[in-house]
PyMOL CGO cylinders between C-alpha atoms (Angstrom):
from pymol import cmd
from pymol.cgo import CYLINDER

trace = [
    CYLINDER, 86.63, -109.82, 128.95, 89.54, -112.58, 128.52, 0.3, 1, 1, 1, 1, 1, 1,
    CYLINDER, 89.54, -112.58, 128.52, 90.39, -114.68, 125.97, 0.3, 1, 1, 1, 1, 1, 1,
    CYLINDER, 90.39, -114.68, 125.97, 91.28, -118.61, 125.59, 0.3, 1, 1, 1, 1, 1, 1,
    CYLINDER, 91.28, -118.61, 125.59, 92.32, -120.88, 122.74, 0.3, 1, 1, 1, 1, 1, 1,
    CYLINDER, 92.32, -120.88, 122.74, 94.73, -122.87, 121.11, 0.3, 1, 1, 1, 1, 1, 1,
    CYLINDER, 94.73, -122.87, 121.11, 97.68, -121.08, 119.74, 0.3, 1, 1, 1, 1, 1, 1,
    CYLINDER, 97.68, -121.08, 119.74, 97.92, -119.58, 116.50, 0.3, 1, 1, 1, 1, 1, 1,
    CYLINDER, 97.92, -119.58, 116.50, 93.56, -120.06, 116.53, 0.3, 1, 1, 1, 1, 1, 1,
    CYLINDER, 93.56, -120.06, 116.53, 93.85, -116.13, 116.29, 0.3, 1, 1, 1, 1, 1, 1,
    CYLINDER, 93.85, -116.13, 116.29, 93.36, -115.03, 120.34, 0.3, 1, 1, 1, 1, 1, 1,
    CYLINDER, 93.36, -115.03, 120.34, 95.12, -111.62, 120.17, 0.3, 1, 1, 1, 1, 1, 1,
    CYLINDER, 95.12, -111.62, 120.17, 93.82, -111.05, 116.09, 0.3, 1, 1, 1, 1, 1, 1,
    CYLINDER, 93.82, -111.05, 116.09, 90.73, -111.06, 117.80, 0.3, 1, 1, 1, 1, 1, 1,
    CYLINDER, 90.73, -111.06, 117.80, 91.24, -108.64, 120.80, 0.3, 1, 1, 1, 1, 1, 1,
    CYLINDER, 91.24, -108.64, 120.80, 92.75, -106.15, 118.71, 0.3, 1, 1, 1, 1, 1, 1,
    CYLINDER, 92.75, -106.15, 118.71, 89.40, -106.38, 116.31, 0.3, 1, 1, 1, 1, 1, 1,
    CYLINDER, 89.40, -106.38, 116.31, 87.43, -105.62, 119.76, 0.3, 1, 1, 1, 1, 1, 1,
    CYLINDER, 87.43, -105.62, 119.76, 89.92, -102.82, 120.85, 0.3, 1, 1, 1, 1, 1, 1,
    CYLINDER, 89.92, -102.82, 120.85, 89.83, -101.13, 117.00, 0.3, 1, 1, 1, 1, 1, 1,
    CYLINDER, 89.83, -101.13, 117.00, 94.00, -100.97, 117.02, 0.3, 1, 1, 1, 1, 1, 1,
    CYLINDER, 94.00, -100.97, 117.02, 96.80, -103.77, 116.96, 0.3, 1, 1, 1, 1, 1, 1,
    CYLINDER, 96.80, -103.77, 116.96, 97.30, -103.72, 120.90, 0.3, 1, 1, 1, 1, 1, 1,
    CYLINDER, 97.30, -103.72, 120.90, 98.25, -107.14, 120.95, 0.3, 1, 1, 1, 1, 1, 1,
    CYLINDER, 98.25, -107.14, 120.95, 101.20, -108.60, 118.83, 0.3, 1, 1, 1, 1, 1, 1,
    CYLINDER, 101.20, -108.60, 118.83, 99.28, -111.55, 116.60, 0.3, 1, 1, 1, 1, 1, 1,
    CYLINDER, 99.28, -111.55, 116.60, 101.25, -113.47, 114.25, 0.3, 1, 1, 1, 1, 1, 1,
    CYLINDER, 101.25, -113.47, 114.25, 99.66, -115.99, 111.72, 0.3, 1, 1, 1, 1, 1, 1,
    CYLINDER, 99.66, -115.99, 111.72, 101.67, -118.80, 112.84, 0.3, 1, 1, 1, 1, 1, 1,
    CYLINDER, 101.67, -118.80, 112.84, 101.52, -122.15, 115.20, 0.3, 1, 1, 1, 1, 1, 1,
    CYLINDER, 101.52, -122.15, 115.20, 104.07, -120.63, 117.44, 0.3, 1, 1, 1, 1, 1, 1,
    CYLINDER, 104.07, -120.63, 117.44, 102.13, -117.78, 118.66, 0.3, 1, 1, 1, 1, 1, 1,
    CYLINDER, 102.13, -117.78, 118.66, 103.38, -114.81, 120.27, 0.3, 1, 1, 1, 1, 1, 1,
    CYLINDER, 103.38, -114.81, 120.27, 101.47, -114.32, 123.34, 0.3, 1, 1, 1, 1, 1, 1,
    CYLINDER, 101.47, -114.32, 123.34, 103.64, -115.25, 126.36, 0.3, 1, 1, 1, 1, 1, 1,
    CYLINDER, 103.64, -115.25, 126.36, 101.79, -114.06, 129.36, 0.3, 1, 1, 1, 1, 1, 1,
    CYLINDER, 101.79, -114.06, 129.36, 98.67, -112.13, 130.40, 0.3, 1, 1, 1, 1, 1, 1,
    CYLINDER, 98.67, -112.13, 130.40, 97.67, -108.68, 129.01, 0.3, 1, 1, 1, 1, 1, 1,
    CYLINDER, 97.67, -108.68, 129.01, 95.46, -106.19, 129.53, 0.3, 1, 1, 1, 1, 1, 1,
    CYLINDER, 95.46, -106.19, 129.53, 94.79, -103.43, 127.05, 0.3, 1, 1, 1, 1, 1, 1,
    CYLINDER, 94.79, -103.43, 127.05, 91.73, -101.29, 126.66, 0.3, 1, 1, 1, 1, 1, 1,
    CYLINDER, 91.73, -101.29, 126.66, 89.28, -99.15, 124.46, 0.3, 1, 1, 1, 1, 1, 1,
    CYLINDER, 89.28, -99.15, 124.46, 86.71, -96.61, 125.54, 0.3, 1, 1, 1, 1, 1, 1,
    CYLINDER, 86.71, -96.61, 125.54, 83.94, -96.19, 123.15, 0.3, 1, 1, 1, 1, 1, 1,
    CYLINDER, 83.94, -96.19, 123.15, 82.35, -93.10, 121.56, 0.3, 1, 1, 1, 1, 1, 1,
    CYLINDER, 82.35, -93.10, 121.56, 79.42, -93.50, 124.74, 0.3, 1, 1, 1, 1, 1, 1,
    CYLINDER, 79.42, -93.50, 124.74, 82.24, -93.14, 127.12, 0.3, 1, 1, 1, 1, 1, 1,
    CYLINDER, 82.24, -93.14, 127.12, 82.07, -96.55, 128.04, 0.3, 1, 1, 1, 1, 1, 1,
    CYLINDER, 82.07, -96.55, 128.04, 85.47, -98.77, 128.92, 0.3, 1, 1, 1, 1, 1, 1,
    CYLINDER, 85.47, -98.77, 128.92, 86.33, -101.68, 127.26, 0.3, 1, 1, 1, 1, 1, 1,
    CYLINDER, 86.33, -101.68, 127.26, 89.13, -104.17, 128.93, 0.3, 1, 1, 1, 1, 1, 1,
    CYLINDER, 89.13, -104.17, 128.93, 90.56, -107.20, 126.85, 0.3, 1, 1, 1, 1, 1, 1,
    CYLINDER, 90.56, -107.20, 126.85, 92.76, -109.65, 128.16, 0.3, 1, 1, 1, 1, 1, 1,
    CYLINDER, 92.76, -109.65, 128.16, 94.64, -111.59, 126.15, 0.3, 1, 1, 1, 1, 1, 1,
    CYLINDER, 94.64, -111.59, 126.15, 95.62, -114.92, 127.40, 0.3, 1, 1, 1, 1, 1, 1,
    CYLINDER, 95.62, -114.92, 127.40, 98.94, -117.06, 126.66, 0.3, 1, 1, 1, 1, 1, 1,
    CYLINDER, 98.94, -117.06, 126.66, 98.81, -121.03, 126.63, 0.3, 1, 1, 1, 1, 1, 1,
    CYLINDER, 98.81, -121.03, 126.63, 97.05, -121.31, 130.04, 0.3, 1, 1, 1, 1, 1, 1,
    CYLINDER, 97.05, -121.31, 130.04, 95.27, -124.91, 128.91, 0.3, 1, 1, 1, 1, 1, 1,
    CYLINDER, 95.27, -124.91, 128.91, 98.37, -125.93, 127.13, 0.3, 1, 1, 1, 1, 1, 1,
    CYLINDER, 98.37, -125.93, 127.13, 99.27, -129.72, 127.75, 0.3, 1, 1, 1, 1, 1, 1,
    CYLINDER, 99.27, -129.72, 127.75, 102.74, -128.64, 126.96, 0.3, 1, 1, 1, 1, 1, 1,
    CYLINDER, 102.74, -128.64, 126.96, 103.05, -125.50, 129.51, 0.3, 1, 1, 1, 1, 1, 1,
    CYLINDER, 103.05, -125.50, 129.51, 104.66, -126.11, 132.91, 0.3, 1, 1, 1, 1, 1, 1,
    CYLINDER, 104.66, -126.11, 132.91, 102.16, -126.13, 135.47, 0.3, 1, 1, 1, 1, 1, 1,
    CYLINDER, 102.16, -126.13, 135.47, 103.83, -123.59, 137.24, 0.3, 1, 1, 1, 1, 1, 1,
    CYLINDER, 103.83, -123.59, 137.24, 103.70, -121.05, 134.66, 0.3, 1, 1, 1, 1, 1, 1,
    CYLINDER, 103.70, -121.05, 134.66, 100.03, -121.93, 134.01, 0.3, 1, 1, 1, 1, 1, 1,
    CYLINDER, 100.03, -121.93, 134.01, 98.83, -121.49, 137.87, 0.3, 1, 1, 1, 1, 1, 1,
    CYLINDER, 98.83, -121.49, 137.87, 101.30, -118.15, 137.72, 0.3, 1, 1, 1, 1, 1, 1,
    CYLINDER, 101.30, -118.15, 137.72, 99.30, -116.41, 134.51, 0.3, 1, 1, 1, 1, 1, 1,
    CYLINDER, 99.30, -116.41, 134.51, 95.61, -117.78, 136.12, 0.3, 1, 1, 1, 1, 1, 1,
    CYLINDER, 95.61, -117.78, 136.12, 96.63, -115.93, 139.15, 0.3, 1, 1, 1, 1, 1, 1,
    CYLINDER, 96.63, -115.93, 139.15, 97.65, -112.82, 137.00, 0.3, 1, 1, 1, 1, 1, 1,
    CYLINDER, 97.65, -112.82, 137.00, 95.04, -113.15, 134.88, 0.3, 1, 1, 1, 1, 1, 1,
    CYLINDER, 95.04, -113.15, 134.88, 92.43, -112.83, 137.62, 0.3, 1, 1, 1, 1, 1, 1,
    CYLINDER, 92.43, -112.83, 137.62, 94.13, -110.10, 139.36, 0.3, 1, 1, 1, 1, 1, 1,
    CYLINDER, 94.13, -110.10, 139.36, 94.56, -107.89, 135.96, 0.3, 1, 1, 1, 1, 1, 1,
    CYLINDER, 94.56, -107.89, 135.96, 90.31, -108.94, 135.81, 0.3, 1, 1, 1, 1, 1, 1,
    CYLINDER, 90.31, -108.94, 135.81, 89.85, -107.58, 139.42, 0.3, 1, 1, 1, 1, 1, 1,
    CYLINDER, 89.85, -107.58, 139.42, 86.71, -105.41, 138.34, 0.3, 1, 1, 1, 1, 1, 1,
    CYLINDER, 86.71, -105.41, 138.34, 85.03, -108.28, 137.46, 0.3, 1, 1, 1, 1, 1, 1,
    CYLINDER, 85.03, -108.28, 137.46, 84.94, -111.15, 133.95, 0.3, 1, 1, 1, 1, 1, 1,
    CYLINDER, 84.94, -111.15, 133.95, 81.67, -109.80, 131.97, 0.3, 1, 1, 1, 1, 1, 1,
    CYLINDER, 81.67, -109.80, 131.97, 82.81, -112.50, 128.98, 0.3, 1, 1, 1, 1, 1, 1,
    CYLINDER, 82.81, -112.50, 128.98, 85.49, -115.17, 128.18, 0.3, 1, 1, 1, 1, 1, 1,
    CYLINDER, 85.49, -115.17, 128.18, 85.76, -114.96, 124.48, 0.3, 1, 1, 1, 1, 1, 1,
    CYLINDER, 85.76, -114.96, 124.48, 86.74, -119.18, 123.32, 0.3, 1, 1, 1, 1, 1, 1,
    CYLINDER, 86.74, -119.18, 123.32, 88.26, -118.48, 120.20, 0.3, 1, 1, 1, 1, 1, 1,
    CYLINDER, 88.26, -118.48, 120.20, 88.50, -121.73, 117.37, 0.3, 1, 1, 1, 1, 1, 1,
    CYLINDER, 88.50, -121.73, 117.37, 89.80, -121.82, 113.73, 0.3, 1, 1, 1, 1, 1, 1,
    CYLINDER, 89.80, -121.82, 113.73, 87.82, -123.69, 111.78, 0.3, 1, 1, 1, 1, 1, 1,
    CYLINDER, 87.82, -123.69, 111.78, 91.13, -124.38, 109.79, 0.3, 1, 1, 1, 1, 1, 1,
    CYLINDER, 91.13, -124.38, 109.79, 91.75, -127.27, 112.23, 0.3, 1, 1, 1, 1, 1, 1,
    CYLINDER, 91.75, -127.27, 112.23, 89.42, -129.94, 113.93, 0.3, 1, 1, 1, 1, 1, 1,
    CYLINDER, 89.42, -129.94, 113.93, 88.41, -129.48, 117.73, 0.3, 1, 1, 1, 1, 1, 1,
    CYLINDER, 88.41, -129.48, 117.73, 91.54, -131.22, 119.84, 0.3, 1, 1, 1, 1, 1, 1,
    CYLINDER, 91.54, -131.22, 119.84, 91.70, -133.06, 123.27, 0.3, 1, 1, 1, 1, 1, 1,
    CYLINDER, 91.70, -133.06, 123.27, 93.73, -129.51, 124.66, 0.3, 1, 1, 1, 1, 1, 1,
    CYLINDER, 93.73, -129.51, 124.66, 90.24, -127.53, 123.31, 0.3, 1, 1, 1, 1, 1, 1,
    CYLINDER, 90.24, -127.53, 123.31, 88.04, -130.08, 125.20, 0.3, 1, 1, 1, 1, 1, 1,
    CYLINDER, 88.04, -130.08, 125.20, 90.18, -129.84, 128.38, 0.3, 1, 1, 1, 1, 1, 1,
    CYLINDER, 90.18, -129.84, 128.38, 90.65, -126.46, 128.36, 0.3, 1, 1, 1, 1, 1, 1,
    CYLINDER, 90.65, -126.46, 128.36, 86.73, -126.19, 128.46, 0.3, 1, 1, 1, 1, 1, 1,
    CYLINDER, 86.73, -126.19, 128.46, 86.32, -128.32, 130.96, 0.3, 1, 1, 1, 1, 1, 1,
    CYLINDER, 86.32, -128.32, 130.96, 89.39, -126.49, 133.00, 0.3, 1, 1, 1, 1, 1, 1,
    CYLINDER, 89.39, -126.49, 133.00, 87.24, -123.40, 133.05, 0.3, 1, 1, 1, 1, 1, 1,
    CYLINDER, 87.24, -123.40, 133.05, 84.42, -125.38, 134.32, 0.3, 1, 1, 1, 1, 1, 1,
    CYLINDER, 84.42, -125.38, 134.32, 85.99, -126.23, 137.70, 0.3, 1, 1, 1, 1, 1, 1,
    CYLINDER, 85.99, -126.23, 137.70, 88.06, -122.91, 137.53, 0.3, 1, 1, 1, 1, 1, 1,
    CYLINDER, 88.06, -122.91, 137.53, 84.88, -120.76, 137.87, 0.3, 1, 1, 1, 1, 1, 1,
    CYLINDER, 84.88, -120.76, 137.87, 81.86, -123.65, 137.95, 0.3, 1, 1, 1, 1, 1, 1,
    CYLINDER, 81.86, -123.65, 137.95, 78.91, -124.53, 135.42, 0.3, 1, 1, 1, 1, 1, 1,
    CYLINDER, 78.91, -124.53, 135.42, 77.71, -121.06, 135.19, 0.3, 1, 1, 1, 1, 1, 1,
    CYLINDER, 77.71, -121.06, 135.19, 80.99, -120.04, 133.03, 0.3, 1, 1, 1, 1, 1, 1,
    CYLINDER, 80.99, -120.04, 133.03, 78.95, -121.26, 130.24, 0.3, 1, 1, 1, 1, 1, 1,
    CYLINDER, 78.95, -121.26, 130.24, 76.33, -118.57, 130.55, 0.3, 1, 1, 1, 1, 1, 1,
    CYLINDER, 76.33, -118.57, 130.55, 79.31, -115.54, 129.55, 0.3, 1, 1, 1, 1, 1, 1,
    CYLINDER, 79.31, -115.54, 129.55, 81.19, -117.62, 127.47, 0.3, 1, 1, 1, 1, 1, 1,
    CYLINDER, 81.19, -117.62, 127.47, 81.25, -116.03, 123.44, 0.3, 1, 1, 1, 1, 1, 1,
    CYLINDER, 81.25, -116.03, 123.44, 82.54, -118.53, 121.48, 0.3, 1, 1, 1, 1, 1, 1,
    CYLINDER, 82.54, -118.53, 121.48, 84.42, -116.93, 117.99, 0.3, 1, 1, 1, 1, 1, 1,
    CYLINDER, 84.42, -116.93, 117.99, 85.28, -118.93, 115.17, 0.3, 1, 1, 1, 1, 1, 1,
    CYLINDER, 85.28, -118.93, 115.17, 88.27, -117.51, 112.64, 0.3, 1, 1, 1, 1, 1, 1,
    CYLINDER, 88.27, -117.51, 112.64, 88.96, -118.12, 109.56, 0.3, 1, 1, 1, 1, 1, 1,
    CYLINDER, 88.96, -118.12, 109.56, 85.72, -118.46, 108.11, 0.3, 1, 1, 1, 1, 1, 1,
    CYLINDER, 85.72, -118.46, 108.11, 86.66, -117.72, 104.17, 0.3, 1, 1, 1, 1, 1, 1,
    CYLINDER, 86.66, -117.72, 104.17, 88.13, -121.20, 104.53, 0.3, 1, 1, 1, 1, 1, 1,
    CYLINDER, 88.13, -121.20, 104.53, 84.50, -122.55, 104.74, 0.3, 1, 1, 1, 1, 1, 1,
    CYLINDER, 84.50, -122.55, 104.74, 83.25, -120.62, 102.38, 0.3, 1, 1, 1, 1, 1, 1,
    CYLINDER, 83.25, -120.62, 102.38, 86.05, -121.44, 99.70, 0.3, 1, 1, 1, 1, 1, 1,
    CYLINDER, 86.05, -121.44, 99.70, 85.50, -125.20, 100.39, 0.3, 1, 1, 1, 1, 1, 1,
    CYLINDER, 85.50, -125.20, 100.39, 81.13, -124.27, 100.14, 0.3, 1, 1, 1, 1, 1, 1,
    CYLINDER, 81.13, -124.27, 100.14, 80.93, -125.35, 104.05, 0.3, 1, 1, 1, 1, 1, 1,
    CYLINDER, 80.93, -125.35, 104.05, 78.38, -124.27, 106.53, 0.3, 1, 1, 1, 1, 1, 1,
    CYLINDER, 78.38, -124.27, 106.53, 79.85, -124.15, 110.22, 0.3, 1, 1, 1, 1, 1, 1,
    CYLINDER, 79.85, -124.15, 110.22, 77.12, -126.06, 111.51, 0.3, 1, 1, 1, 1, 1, 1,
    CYLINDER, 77.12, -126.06, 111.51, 78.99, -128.73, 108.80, 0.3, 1, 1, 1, 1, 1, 1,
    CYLINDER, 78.99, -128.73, 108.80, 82.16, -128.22, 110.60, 0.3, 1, 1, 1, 1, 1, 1,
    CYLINDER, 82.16, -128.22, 110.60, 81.13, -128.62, 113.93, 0.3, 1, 1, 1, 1, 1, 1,
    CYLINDER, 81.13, -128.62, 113.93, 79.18, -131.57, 112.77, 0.3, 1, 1, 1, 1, 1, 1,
    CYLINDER, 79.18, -131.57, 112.77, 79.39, -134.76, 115.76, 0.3, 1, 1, 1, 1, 1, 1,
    CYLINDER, 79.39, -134.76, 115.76, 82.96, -133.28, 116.65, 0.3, 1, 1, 1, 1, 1, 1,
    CYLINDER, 82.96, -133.28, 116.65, 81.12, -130.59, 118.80, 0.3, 1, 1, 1, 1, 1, 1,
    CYLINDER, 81.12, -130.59, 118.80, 82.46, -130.24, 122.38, 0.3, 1, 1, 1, 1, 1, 1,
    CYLINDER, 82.46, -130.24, 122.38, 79.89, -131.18, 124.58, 0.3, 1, 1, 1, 1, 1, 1,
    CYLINDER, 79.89, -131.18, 124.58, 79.97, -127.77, 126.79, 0.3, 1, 1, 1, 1, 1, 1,
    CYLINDER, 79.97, -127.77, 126.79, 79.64, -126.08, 123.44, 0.3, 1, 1, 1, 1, 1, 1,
    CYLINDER, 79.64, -126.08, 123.44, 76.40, -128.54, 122.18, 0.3, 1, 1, 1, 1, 1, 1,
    CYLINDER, 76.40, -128.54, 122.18, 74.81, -126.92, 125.36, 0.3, 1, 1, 1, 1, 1, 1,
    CYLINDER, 74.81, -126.92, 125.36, 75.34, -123.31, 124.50, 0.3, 1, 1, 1, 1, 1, 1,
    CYLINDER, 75.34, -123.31, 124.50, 74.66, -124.06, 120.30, 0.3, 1, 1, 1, 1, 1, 1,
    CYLINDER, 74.66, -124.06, 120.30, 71.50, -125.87, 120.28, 0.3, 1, 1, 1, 1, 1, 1,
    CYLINDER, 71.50, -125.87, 120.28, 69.75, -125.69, 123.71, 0.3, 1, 1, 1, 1, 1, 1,
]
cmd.load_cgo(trace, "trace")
């Protein structure tokens, strides 16, 4: 499985929760520390493997195109057995942005439609809803990304 989100929305946090162990550095901070594509893994008690990519700014506005085109291409070389889920990974600490919306709709025409059907969409930082008594159906609210309305209520 791979990962995408803005930086700092808690990408590599999030594989290392899948993996069990801090494989991938995270860092609570805008900056991020992710700076190209990873892949570690985890086998389960069954015997079965686990891979996790971890992604840097590949739908950055600010990245070079260059370096973005490089890290797809390594990114679907380190997934060469095959992309079972993309985990999209939001805070709910800041409101959807353009770069979210376009980075959807990048992985759209990167793979087609059907991306949608093994997309998992995570959401961190959840005790900042509850602290200010918010649902997250309240924070995605109208401000939904469309490819996202699709998955939540249909």
């Amino acid at each position: 499985m791979g990962g995408i989100g803005r930086t700092g929305n808690g990408k590599s946090a999030t594989g290392n929760s899948i993996l069990g162990r801090r494989a991938f550095k995270s860092r609570a901070s805008s900056s991020g520390v992710t700076s190209t594509c990873e892949l570690q893994r985890t086998e389960l008690k069954d015997g079965q493997i686990i891979n996790v990519i971890d992604t840097p700014r590949l739908f950055d506005f600010s990245a070079e195109s260059e370096f973005i085109g490089k890290e797809i291409v390594k990114c679907i070389k380190l997934a060469k057995d095959g992309i079972h889920a993309v985990l999209v990974v939001f805070s709910v600490r800041t409101p959807f942005s353009q770069e979210e919306q376009a980075a959807l709709r990048s992985l759209q025409t990167l793979f087609g439609s059907k991306i949608i059907d093994y997309m998992i969409v995570v959401f961190t930082g959840g005790d900042e809803l509850e602290d200010n008594e918010e649902t997250l159906e309240d924070y995605l609210g109208c401000n939904c990304p469309d490819p996202l309305k699709v998955s939540f209520w249909n």
